[in-house]
C-alpha positions in Angstrom: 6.2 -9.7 -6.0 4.1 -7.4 -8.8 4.6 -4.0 -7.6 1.5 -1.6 -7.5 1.1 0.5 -10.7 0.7 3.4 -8.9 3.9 3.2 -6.5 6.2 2.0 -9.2 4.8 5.1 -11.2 5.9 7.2 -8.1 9.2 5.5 -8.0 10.2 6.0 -11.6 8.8 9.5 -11.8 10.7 10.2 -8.1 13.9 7.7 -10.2 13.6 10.5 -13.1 13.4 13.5 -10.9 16.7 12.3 -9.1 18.7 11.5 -12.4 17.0 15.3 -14.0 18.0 17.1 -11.5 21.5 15.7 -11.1 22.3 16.3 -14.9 20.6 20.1 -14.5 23.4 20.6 -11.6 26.1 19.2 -13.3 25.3 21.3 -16.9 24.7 24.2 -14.2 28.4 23.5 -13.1 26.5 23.4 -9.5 29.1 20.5 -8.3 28.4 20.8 -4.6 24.7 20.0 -5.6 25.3 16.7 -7.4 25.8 14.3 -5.2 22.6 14.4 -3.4 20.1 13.7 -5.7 23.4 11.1 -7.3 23.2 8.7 -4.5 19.1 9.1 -4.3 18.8 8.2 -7.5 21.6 5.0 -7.5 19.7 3.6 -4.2 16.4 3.8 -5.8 17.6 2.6 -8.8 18.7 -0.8 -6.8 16.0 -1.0 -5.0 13.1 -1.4 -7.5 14.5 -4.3 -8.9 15.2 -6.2 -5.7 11.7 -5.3 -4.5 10.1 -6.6 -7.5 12.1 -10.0 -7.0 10.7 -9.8 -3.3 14.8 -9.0 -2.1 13.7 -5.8 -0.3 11.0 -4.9 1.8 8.4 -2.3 0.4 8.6 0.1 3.1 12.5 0.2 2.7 11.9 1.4 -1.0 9.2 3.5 0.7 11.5 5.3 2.8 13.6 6.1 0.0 11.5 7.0 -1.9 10.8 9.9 0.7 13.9 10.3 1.4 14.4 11.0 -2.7 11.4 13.6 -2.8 12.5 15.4 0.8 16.2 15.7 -1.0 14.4 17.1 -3.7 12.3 19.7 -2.3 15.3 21.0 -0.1 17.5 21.3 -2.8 15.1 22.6 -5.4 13.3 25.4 -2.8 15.6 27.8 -1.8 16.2 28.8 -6.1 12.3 28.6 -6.8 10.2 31.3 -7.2 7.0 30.1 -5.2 9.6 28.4 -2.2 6.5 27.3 0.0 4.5 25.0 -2.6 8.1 23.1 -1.7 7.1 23.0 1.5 3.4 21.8 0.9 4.9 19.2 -1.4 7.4 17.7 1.3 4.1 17.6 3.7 1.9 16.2 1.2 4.7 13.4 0.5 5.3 12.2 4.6 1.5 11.9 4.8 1.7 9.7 1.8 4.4 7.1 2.5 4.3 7.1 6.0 1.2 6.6 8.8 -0.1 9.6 10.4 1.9 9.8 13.4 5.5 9.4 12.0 4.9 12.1 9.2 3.2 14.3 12.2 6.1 14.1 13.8 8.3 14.5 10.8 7.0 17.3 9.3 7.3 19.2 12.7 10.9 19.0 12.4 11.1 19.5 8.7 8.9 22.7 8.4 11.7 24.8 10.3 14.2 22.6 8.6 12.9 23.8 5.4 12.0 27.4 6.2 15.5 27.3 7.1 17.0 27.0 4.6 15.4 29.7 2.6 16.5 32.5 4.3 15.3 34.5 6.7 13.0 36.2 4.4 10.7 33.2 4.9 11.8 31.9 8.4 8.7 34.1 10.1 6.1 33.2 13.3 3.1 33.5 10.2 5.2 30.9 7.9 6.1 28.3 10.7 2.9 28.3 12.2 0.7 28.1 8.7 3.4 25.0 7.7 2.2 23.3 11.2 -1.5 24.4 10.7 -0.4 22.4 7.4 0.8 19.3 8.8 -1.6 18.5 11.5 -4.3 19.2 8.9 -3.1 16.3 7.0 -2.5 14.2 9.9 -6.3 14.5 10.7 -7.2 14.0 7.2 -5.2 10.7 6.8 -6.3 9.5 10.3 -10.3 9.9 9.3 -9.0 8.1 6.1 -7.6 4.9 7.2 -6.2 5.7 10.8 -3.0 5.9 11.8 -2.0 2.5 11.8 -1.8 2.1 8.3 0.5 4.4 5.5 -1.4 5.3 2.5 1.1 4.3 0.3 -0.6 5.3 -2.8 -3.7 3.1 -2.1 -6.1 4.7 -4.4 -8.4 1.8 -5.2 -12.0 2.5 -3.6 -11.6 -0.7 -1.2 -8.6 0.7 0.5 -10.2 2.8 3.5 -10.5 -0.6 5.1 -8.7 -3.8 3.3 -9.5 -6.0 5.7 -13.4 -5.5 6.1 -15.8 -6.9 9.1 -17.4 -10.4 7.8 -21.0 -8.5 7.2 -19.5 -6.3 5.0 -17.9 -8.9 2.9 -21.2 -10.6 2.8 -22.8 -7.4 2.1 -20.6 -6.9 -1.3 -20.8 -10.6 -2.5 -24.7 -10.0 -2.5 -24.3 -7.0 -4.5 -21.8 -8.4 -6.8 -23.9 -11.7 -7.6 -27.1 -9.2 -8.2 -25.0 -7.4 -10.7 -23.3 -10.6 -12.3 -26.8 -11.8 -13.0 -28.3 -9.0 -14.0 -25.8 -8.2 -16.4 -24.5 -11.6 -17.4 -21.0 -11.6 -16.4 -18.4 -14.2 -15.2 -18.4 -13.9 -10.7 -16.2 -15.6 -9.3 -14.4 -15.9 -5.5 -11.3 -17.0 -4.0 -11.1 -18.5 -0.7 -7.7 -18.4 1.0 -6.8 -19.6 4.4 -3.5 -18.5 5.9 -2.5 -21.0 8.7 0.4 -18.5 10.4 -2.4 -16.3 11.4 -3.6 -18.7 13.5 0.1 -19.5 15.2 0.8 -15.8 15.2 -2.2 -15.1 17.2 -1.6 -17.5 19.8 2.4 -17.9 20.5 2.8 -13.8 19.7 -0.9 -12.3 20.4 -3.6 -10.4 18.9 -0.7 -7.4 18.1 1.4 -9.5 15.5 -1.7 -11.0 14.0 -2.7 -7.6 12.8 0.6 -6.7 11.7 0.7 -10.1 9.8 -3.1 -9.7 8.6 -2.1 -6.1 7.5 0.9 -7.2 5.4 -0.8 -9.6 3.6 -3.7 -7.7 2.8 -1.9 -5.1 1.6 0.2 -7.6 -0.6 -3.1 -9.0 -1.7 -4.2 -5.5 -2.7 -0.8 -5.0 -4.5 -1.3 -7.9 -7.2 -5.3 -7.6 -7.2 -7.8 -5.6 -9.9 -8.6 -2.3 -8.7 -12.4 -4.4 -9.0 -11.5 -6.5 -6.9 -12.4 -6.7 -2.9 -10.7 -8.3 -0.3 -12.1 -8.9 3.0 -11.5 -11.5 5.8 -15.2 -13.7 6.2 -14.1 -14.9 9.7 -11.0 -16.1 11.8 -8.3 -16.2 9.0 -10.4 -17.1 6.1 -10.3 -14.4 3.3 -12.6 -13.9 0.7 -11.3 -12.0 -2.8 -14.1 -11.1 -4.6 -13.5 -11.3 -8.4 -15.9 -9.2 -10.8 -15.8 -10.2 -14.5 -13.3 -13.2 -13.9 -14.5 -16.6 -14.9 -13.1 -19.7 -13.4 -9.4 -19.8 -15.4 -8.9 -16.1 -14.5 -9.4 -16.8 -10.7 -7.3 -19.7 -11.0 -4.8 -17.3 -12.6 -5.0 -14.9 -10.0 -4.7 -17.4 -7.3 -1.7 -18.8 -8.6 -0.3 -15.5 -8.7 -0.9 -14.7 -5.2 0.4 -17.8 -3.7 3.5 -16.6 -4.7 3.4 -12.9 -4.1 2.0 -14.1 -0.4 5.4 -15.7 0.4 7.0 -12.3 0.5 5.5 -11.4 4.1 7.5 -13.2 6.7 8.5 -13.2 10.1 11.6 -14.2 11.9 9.6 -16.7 14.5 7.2 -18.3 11.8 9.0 -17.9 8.2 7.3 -17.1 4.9 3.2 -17.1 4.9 1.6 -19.3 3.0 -1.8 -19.5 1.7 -4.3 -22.5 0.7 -7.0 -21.4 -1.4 -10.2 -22.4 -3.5 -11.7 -20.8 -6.6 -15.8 -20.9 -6.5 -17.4 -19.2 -9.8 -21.3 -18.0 -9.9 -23.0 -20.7 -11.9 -26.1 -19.8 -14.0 -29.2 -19.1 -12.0 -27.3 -19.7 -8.6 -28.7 -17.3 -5.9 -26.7 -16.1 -3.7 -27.4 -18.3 -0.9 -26.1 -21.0 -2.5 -23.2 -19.3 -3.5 -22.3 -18.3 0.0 -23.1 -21.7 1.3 -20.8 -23.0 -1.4 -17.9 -20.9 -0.2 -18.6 -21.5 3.4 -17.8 -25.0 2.5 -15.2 -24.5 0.6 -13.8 -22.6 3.5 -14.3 -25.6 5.9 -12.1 -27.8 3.1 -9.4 -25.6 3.5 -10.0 -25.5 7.5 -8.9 -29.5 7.7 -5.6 -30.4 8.7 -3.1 -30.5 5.7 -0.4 -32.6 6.2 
């Protein structure tokens, strides 16, 4: 599975900040300090790899990743000269990794954690109270974002507020891509993908694990996709990825691509997903009527029973 450029930029920069800061302990002849950010940096370093050959769940590197920058800010804090922007930074990095409610309820602990540690010169009422002011600021900003059922993870694509979008809105953005393809003369094209195990994960396990399982594949969809590009489920467990500026042996490309990167969500009770998927490309003069009619059968192709 590709990882998203802007998570594995977080993880090598958080990788780097580990290793830097072990090596400025150890010329420091801070022993007692090295081992931290040591064993941070080795577990990260481990996991990358196994999550980009799909060996390791996301959310595990996710968690050490956090893990990596809370070290970090603890260690680094108490010797700063502005020890609170520490504090901000530890807050700022839950909310990022983690849904709304978990950070909430881990930065609660951590502010006196942190304010702790620096001393009593900082552990004060105004201090405690301005890093919860902090915190539940953030948790209000990241549930009017994207609610707290989903982490942001460093989804900073424009589509991401909502990656699995009602059908009308879907509808909604194919008309305005084909508009724009025509006008401008550029390639359009869109894949279908149906994934079966929604429909067995809906009825043996309920409406609850089809989200879960609809989330995690969106959000592997959004992983390996253009920042362009726009996802959105049509109706019951037919997708539509909308591809700007991709002609018909890019999408085939792409869908090729995400067959595999797809197999990485699984379940115990159903295995591996898998996805079957057609690629429709804007022809000249096609409205988008037809286009849409098109994909709708298309859709109903990949609807019949595969044996």
């Amino acid at each position: 599975m590709a990882l998203s450029r802007y998570k594995l930029i977080a993880q090598l920069l958080t990788l780097a900040l580990l290793l830097g800061l072990a090596l400025w302990e150890h010329l420091m002849r801070h022993y007692d300090l090295i081992l931290p950010p040591t064993l941070m940096a080795i577990a990260l370093l481990v996991s990358i790899p196994l999550q980009y050959l799909g060996r390791l769940r996301p959310a595990i590197t996710d968690h050490i990743l956090l893990i990596g920058g809370l070290v970090l800010c603890i260690l680094e804090a108490p010797s700063s000269d502005n020890p609170l922007l520490w504090l901000g930074l530890a807050i700022t990095l839950s909310y990022l990794l983690l849904s709304a409610l978990p950070a909430l309820l881990l930065t609660v602990i951590l502010v006196p954690v942190l304010l702790a540690s620096l001393g009593e010169e900082h552990m004060t009422a105004m201090n405690l109270v301005l890093g919860w002011w902090l915190s539940l600021t953030a948790a209000t900003l990241a549930l009017s974002l994207g609610g707290s059922s989903r982490a942001l993870r460093f989804m900073l694509r424009p589509w991401r507020d909502d990656r699995r979008p009602a059908g009308e809105f879907i509808t909604r953005n194919l008309e305005m891509e084909v508009a724009r393809a025509s006008a401008l003369d550029r390639p359009l094209s869109v894949l279908v993908l149906y994934i079966p195990q929604l429909d067995q994960a809906g009825d043996q396990f309920g409406g609850h694990m089809r989200e879960i399982l609809s989330a995690s594949f969106s959000e592997v969809i959004s992983d390996n996709s253009r920042q362009s590009d726009l996802l959105g489920e049509h109706h019951a467990n037919v997708f539509w990825l909308i591809l700007p500026n991709a002609g018909e042996p890019g999408a085939v490309a792409a869908a090729k691509r995400l067959s595999s990167a797809v197999t990485s969500v699984a379940h115990p009770e159903i295995g591996s997903l898998e996805s079957f998927s057609r690629v429709c490309t804007l022809r000249p003069q096609e409205n988008v009527e037809r286009f849409s009619l098109r994909l709708e059968t298309a859709a109903n192709k990949l609807l019949e029973p595969h044996a």
